[in-house]
C-alpha positions in Angstrom: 35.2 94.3 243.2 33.9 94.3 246.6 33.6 91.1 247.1 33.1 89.6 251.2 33.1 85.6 250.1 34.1 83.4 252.4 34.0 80.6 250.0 37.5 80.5 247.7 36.4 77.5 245.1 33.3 76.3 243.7 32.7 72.3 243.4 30.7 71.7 240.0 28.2 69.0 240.3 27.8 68.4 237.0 27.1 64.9 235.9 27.8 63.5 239.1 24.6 61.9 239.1 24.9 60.2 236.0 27.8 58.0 237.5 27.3 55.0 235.1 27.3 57.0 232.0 30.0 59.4 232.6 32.1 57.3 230.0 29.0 57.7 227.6 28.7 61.3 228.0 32.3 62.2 227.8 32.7 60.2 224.1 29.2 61.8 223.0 30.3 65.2 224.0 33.8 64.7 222.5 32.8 63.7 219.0 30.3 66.4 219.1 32.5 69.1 220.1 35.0 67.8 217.3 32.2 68.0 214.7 31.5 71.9 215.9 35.0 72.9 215.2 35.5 71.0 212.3 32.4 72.8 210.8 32.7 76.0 211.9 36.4 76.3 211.4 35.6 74.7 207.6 33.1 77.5 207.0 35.3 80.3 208.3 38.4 78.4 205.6 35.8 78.6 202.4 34.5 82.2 203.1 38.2 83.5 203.8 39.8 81.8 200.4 36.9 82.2 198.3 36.2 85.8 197.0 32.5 85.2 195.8 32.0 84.8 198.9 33.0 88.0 200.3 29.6 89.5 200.4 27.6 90.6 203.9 26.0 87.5 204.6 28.7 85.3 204.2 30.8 88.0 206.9 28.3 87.5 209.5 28.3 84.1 208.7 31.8 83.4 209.5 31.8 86.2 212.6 28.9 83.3 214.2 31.0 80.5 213.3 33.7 82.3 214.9 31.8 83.3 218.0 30.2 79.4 218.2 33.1 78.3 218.5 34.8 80.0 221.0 31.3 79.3 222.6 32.3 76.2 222.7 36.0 76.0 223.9 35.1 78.6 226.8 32.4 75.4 228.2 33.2 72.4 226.4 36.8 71.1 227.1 36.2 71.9 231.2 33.1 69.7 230.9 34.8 66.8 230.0 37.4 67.3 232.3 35.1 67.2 234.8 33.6 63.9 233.2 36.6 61.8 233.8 38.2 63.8 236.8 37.3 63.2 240.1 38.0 66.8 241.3 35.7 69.0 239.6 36.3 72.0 241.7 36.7 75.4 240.0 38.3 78.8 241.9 36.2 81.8 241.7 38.5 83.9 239.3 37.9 80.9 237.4 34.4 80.9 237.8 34.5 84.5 236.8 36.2 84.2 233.7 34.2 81.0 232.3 31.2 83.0 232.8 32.2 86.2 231.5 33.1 85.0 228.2 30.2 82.8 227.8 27.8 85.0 228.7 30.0 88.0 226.5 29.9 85.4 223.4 26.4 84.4 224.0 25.2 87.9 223.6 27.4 88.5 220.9 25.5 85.9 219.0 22.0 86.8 219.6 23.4 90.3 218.1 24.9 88.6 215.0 21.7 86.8 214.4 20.3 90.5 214.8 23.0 92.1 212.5 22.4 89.2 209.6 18.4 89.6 209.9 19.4 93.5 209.5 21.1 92.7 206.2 18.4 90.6 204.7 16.0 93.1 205.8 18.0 96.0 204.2 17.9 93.4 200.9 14.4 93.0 200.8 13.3 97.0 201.9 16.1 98.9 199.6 17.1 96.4 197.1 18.1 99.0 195.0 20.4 100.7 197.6 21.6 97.4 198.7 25.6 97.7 198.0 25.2 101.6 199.3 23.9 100.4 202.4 25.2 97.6 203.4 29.5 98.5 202.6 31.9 96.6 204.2 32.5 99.5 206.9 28.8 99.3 208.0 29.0 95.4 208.2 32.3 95.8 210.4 30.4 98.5 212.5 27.9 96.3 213.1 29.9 93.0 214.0 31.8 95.4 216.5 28.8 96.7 217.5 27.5 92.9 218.5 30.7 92.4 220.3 30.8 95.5 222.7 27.4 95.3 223.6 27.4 91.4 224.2 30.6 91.7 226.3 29.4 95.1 228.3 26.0 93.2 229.5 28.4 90.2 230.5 30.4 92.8 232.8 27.4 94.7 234.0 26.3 90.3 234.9 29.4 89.2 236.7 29.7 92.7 238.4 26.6 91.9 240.1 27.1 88.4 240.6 30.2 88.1 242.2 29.7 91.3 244.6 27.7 89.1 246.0 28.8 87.3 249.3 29.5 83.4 249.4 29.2 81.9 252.5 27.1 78.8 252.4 27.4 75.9 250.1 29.9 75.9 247.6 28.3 73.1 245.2 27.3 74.4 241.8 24.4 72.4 240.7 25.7 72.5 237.0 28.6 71.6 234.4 29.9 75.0 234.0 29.4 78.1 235.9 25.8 79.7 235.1 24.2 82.3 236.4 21.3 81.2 238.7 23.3 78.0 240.4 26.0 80.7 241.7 23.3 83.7 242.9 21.5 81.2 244.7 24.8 80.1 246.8 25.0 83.7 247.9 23.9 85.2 251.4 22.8 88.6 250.3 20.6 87.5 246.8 17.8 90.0 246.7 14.8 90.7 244.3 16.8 93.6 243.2 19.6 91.6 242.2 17.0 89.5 240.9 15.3 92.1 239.0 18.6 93.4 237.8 19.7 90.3 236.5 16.6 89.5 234.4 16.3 92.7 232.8 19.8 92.1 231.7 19.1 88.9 229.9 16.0 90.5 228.6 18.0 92.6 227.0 19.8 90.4 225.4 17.3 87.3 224.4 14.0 89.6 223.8 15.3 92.7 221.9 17.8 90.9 219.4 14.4 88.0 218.8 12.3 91.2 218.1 14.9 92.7 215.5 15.3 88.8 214.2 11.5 88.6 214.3 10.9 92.0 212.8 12.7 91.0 209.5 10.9 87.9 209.1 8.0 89.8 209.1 9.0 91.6 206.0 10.3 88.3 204.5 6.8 87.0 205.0 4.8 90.2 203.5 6.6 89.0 200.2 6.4 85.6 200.1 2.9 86.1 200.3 2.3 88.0 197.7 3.4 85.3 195.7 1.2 84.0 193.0 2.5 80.2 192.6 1.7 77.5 195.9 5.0 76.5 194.4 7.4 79.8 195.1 5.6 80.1 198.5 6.0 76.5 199.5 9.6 76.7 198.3 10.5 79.8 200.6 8.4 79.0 204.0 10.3 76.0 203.3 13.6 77.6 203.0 12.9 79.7 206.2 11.6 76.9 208.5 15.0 75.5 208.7 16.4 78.9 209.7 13.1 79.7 211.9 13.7 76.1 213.6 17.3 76.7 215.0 16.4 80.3 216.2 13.6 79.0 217.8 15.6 75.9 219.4 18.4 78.8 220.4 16.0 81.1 221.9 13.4 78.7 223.2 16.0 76.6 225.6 17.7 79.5 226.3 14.7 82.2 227.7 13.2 79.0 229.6 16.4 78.7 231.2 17.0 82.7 231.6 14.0 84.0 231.4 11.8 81.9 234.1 11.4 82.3 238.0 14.6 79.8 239.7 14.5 78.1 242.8 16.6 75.2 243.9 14.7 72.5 242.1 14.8 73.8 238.6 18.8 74.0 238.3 18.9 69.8 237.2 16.4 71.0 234.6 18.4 73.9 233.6 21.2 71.7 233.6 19.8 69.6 230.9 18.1 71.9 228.5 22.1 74.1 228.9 23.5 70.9 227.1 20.8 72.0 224.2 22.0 75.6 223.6 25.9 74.7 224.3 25.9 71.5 222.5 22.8 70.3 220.4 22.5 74.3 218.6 26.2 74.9 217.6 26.3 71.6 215.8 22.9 72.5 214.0 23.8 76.0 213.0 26.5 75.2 210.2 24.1 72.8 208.5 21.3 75.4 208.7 23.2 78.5 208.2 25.6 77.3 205.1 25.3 73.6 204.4 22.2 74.1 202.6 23.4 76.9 200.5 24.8 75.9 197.2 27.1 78.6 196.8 28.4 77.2 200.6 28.1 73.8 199.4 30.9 74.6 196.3 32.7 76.5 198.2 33.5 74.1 201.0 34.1 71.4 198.0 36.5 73.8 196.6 38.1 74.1 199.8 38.5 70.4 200.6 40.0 69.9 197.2 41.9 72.7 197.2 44.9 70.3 195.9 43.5 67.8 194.1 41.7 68.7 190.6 38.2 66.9 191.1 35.9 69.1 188.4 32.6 70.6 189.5 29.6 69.6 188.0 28.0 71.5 185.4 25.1 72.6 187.6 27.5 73.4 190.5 29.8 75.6 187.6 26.7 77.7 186.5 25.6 78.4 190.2 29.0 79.7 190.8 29.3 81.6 187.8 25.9 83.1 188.2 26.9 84.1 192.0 30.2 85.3 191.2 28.6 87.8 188.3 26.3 88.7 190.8 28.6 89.3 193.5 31.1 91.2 191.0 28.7 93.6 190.0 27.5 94.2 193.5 24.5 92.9 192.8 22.7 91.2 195.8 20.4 88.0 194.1 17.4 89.9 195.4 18.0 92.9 192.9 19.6 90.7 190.7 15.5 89.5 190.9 13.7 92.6 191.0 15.8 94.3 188.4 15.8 91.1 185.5 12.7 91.8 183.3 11.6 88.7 183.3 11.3 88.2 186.6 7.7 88.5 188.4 7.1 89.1 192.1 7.6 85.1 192.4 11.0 85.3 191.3 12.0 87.7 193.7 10.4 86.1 196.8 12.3 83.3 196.2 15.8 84.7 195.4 15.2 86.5 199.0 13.8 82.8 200.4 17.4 81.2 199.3 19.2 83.8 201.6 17.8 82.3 204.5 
């Protein structure tokens, strides 16, 4: 790159205005970042050793677990660093690197989230067609897919970024490299760099919520149609929990990216970053697979893997039932549309406990 900087290292401000809780901060971040991996890395465990799970939605599931948590370890572990060190400088090819890969594994989960409302979309609109449709060469086209274009809007960001020319202060007013404390350290910032920038995260944060958004509209035109206040209650239900992180994920995160900057809004910024770095990849295990039964015995499984701890009866016949399913490539939506007894009801909510 072209790059005229004057400037050779950043100094991250970070928490430096919290002196007094630095030590507070640093355990609360720890245990939290422990808790992320520790989830994630279980989910990723139960889906790769238990074969009734080897369906699409548990493959996207574990390619987000996997992209959260390297989320994580790219911000995380420098951030409390910085909390106990004195000397929070970075160097610019640092710099560069920390942001590539967030902003590359950011993207890359907005286009999961996309990819998995693709499959449940793809359940609800060809149930019928669902094993046809959705092989496990389409699903790996698709998780590719959400990888390259993730990681070609994070080069086409740090391209423009740091072509830019540093030559004035070199304090970041934030705990990891973001975009709008660095550009506004430059000499030469335009609009058009401006412009370029925000279309960019556009990209990114408003077309894969439009492809999330658009399947839930689909998920909604059946729930509706439901006869009982019971089936519908139990699926909004089931949806608001998914519907609340997404919301939390792409709330914080098009305020922060989406919104005018100027000098005063980067403490802000700064706060609301801990949300979608921190606060969201601890939620999204509980939303995402906690609350799924089949999860839920298959984590067990995996915990006890070497002791012999029976399941419950209840827990035996929800695995059975999903194993027969999933053996006869039969996605629990068709499973519900094609069982003879089952009215519109039934099927709303099979496609409500995928959420």
């Amino acid at each position: 790159m072209d790059n005229h900087t004057t400037v050779s290292t950043f100094l991250l401000l970070g928490f430096s205005s919290f002196l007094d809780l630095q030590d507070l901060l640093f355990v609360m971040v720890f245990f939290s970042h422990v808790t992320i991996l520790a989830a994630n890395v279980s989910i990723m465990v139960a889906v790769k050793l238990n074969h009734s799970l080897h369906i699409p939605m548990y493959f996207f599931l574990c390619g987000l677990s996997f992209s959260e948590t390297c989320t994580t370890v790219v911000i995380i572990p420098r951030m409390l660093v910085d909390l106990l060190s004195d000397s929070k400088s970075i160097s610019i090819p640092e710099c560069t690197t920390q942001m590539f890969f967030f902003f590359g594994l950011s993207g890359n989960n907005c286009f999961i989230m996309a990819a998995m409302s693709y499959d449940r979309y793809t359940a609800i609109h060809n149930p019928l067609h669902y094993s046809i449709l959705m092989t496990p060469k389409i699903c790996f086209q698709l998780m590719m897919a959400a990888w390259l274009v993730g990681f070609l809007v994070s080069v086409c960001i740090i391209t423009i970024v740091f072509n830019l020319s540093f030559c004035d202060s070199s304090t970041i007013q934030h705990f990891f490299c973001d975009i709008s404390p660095v550009v506004h350290l430059a000499c030469d910032y335009t609009l058009s760099y401006e412009i370029a920038i925000f279309v960019l995260s556009a990209f990114v944060l408003v077309g894969s919520f439009i492809l999330i958004m658009i399947s839930y509209v689909f998920i909604g035109s059946i729930v509706m149609k439901m006869p009982s206040a019971k089936g519908r209650y139990k699926a909004f239900s089931t949806c608001s929990s998914h519907l609340t992180v997404v919301c939390i994920h792409y709330g914080f995160a098009g305020f922060v990216y989406l919104r005018p900057k100027n000098s005063d809004s980067f403490r802000e910024d700064m706060l609301m970053a801990v949300t979608y770095t921190v606060l969201t990849p601890l939620l999204n295990p509980i939303v995402y697979s906690l609350r799924n039964k089949e999860m839920q015995i298959a984590l067990r499984m995996t915990i006890n893997l070497h002791q012999h701890y029976p399941l419950t009866p209840a827990e035996t016949m929800t695995l059975e039932r999903f194993k027969l399913q999933n053996g006869q490539s039969v996605h629990p939506y068709q499973a519900a549309q094609e069982s003879p007894e089952c009215s519109v009801d039934c099927t709303a909510i099979a496609t409500a406990e995928l959420v």
